[in-house]
C-alpha positions in Angstrom: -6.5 75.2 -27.6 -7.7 75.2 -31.2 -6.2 78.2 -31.9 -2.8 76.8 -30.1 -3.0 74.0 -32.9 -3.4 76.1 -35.8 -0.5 78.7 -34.8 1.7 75.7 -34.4 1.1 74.4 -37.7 1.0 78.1 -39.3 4.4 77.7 -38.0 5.8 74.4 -39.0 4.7 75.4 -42.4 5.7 79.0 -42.3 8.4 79.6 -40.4 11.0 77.1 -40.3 13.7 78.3 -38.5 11.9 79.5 -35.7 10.7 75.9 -35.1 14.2 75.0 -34.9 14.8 77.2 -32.7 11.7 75.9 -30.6 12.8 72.5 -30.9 16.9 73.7 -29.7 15.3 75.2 -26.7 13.0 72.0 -26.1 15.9 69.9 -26.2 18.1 72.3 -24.5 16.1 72.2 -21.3 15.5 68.6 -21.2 18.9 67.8 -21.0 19.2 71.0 -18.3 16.6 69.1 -16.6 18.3 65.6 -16.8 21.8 67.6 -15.6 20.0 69.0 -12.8 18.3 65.7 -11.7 21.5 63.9 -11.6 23.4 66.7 -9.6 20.9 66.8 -6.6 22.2 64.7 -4.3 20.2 64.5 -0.7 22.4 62.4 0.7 24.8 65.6 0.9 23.8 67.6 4.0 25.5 70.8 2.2 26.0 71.5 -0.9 26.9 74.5 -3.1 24.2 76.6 -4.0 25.0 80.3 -5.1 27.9 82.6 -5.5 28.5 85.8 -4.0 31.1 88.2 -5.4 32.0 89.2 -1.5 31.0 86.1 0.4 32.8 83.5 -2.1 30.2 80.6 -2.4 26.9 80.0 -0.2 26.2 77.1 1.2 22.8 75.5 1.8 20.9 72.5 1.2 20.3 70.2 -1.6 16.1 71.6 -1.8 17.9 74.6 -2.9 19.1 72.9 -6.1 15.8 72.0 -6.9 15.8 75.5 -8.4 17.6 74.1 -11.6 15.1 71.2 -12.9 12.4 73.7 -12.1 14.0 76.5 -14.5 14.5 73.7 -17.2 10.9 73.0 -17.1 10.0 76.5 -17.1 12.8 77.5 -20.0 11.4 74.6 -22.2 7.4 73.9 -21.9 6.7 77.4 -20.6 8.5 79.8 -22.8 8.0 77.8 -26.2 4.1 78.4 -25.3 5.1 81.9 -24.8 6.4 82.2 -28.0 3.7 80.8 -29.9 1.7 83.6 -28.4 4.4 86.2 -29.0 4.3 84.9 -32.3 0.4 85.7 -32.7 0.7 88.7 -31.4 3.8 90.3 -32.6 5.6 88.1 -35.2 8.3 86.0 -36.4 10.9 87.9 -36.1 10.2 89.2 -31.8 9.5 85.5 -31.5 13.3 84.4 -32.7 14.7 86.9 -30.5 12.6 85.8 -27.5 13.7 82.0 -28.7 16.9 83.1 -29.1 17.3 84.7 -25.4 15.7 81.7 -24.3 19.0 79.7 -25.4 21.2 81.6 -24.1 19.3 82.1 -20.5 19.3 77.7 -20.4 23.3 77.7 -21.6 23.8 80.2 -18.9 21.8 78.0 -16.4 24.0 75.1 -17.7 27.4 77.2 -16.8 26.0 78.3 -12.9 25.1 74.0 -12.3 28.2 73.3 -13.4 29.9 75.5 -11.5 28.7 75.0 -8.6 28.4 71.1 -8.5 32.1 71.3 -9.6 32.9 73.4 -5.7 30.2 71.4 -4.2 
């Protein structure tokens, strides 16, 4: 933990932009979390939850959608931990990228809610 401290504030002091890009994924995810909390509905005996190209949508309950608040927790306390370690260990600039995919992973999450609490 002390040395969890120190990278964040070798960060903060350091590297600017990749704490932005921490704190875009933080926020990111909390509001994919607060999206995904207000979409399950378990009053709904079926709901929406996946797409197949051949099948058109799959239907199933609302537990399945329980997969959504779970990846926003994951995409925002997990992976920023992640980084700070892929920043220790390989650097700035593999840590942006990793930050970076993280974004785009929780916008992509965003799009597949929508969608399917849009059929549902």
């Amino acid at each position: 933990m002390k040395t969890l401290g120190e990278d964040f504030k070798k960060i903060y002091h350091n590297e600017r932009i990749m704490l932005i890009l921490m704190v875009i994924n933080l926020i990111a995810s909390i509001a994919l979390l607060v999206y995904g909390l207000i979409k399950l509905s378990p009053n709904i005996p079926v709901v929406k939850t996946g797409y197949g190209d051949i099948g058109g949508y799959r239907d199933g309950s609302w537990v399945d959608m329980i997969a959504f608040p779970l990846l926003a927790i994951i995409f925002g306390v997990f992976h920023n931990l992640i980084a700070v370690r892929i920043f220790r260990k390989r650097g700035a600039g593999m840590t942006k990228f990793f930050l970076i995919i993280t974004t785009i992973l929780i916008i992509g999450t965003f799009i597949v809610l929508a969608r399917l609490s849009q059929e549902g």
